[in-house]
Structure formats: structure tokens, C-alpha cells
C-alpha positions as CSV (number, residue, x, y, z in Angstrom):
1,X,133.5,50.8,-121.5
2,X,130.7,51.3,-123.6
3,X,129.3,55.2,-124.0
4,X,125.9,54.2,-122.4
5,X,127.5,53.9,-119.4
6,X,127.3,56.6,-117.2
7,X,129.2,55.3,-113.6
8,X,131.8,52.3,-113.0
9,X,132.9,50.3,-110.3
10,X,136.3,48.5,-111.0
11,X,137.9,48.4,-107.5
12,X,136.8,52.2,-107.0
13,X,133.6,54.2,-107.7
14,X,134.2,56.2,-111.2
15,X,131.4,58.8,-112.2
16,X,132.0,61.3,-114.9
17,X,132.7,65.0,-114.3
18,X,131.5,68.3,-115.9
19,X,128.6,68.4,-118.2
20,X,128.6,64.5,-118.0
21,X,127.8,64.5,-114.0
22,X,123.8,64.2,-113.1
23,X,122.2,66.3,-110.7
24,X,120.2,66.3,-107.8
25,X,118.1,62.4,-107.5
26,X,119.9,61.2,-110.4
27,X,123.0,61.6,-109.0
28,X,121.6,60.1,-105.9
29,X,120.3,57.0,-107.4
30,X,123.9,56.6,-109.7
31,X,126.0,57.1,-106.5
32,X,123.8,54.5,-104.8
33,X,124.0,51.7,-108.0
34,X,127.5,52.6,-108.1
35,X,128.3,51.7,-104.3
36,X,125.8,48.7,-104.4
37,X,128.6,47.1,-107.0
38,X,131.0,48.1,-104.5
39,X,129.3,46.3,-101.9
40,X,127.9,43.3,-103.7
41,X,131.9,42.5,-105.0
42,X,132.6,42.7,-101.4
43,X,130.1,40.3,-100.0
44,X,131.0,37.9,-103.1
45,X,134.6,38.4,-103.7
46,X,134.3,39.3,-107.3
47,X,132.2,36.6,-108.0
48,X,128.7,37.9,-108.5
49,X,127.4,36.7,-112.1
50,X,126.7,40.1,-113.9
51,X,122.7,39.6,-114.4
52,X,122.4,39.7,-110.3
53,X,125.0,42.5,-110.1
54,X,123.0,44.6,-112.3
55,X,119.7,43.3,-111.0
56,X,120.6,44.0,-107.5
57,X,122.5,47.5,-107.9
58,X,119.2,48.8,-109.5
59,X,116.5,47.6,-106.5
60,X,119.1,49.2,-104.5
61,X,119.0,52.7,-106.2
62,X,115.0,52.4,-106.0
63,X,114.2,51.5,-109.8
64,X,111.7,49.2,-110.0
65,X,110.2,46.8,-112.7
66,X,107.9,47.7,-115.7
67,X,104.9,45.1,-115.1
68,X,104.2,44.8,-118.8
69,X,108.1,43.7,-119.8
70,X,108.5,41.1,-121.7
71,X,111.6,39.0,-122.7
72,X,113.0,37.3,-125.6
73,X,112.0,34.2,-126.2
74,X,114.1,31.1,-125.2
75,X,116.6,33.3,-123.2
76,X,118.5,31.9,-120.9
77,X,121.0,33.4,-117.9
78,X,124.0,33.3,-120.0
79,X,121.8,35.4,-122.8
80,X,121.2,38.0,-120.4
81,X,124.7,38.2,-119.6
82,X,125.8,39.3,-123.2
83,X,122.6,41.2,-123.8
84,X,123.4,43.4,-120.5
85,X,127.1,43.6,-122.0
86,X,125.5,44.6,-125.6
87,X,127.1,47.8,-127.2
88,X,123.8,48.8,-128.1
89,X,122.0,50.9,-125.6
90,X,119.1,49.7,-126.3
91,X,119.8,46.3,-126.3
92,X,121.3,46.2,-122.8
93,X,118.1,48.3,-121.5
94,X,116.7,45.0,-121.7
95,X,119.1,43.0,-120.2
96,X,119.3,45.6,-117.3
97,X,115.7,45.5,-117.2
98,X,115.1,41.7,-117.3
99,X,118.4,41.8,-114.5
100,X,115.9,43.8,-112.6
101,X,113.0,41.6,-113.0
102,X,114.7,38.5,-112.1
103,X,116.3,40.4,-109.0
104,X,112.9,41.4,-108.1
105,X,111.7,37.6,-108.0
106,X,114.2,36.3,-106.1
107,X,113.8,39.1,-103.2
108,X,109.9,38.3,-103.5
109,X,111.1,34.9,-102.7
110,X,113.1,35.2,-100.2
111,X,114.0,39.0,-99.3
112,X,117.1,41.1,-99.4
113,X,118.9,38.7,-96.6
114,X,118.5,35.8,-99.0
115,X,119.8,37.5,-102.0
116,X,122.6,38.7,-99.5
117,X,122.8,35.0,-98.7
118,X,123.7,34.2,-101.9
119,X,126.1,36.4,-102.0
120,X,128.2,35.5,-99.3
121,X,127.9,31.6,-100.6
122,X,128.9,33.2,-103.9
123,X,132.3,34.9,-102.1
124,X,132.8,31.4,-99.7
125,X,133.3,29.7,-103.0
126,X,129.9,28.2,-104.1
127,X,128.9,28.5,-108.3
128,X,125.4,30.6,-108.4
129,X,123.8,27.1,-108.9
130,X,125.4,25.8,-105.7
131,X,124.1,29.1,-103.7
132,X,120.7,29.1,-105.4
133,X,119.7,25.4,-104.8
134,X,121.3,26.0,-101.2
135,X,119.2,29.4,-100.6
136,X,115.8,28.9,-102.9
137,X,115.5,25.1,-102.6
138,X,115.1,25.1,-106.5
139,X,117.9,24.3,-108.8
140,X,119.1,27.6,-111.2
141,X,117.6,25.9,-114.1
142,X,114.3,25.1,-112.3
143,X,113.9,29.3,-111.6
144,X,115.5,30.0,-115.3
145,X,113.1,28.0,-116.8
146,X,109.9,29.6,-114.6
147,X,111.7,33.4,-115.1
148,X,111.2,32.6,-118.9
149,X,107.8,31.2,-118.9
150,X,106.6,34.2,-116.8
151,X,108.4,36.6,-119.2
152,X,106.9,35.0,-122.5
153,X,109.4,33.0,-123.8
């Protein structure tokens, strides 16, 4: 775990204690990320790439997207997945906040039920391209490649 992190969900809801512990809405909006994990590895069986699980967990705790962020160029969904992963905090900022973006695009496509949708295809057994193309009506590289246009790159 790297020492950005500040809650964990590995089977059970793990916060720090003491000094480390947030207060008041902050501790509010890690308890609700936190449970979101819980939830979304329940509705997918594990299976949840991490870009969406991050995505999602953060418009459930209420954080919303920066409408001037811009990504790397030529980034693709398994770039995100190691930049969210990144040891550097600042580095996975980014890939948490572009998680958030694209999470943000698909529930302006299709709301919450249809990002729940995909979870559920996700924990029936489907690869995220299966349950995309099956929910959106657009293959995963189709919205990749129109994510990365409308992000600059």
C-alpha cells in the first residue's frame, strides 16, 4: 500500500486510526469511497477493472470533475490503470482524476443503473468490453478513443 493512501478495501473496510483518521465530511466522504469498493466488488465479484472502481467510488463520495483536466496524450485504459497504481501521489491524482472523468461520461450516458449494469455483467462473467458494447452500444475502444480526444490526447 502506497502512503498516499488513506482508506482500503481488501475484503473489509480499513481506515487508519489516531492522528491519521479525518474528521467530520472528510471522514464522511472516505467512509462512503471506502464502502462504494465494498459494494462495487460485490455487484462484480472482484472483477471491476480498477479505473471504474476508482471512478465510481469517487461520484459516490460526491467528488466531482475539474472541467479544465486534461490528460496525457495517447493514454489508453490500461495507462490509467498503472498511473492510478503510480507510487507517486501526484501521479495517481491524475489517474484518479481522469478515473473520475471517464466515470462521469459513462453515467452522462447512461446513468448510475447502467454503470450498475455493467457491473453485474462484469460479476456474471462478461470482460469490461463484453459489458460495455452490451450496455453503451459502442465497443470499449470506440469510447477510449472519444474519452482521449475529448481529454487532449
Amino acid at each position: 500500500v502506497h502512503g498516499w493512501v488513506t482508506g482500503l478495501y481488501d475484503g473489509k473496510i480499513r481506515l487508519p486510526l489516531g492522528s491519521g483518521l479525518p474528521s467530520g465530511a472528510a471522514l464522511e466522504q472516505l467512509v462512503v469511497h471506502e464502502y462504494a469498493h465494498a459494494a462495487i466488488h460485490e455487484l462484480s465479484r472482484g472483477r471491476t477493472p480498477r479505473w471504474l472502481q476508482e471512478g465510481l467510488a469517487q461520484y459516490l463520495e460526491g467528488v466531482r470533475v475539474d472541467p479544465l483536466l486534461r490528460g496525457p496524450g495517447g493514454l489508453t485504459l490500461g495507462g490509467l490503470e498503472a498511473l492510478i497504481g503510480d507510487p507517486d501521489p501526484a501521479r495517481a491524482r491524475v489517474g484518479y482524476d481522469i478515473a473520475l472523468w471517464v466515470t462521469e461520461d459513462l453515467v452522462i450516458r447512461g446513468g448510475l443503473a447502467s454503470v450498475r449494469t455493467v457491473l453485474m455483467r462484469l460479476g456474471n462473467g462478461d470482460s469490461i468490453a463484453a459489458a460495455m458494447t452490451q450496455v453503451y452500444g459502442m465497443r470499449l475502444a470506440e469510447l477510449e478513443s472519444q474519452w482521449r480526444n475529448l481529454l487532449g490526447g
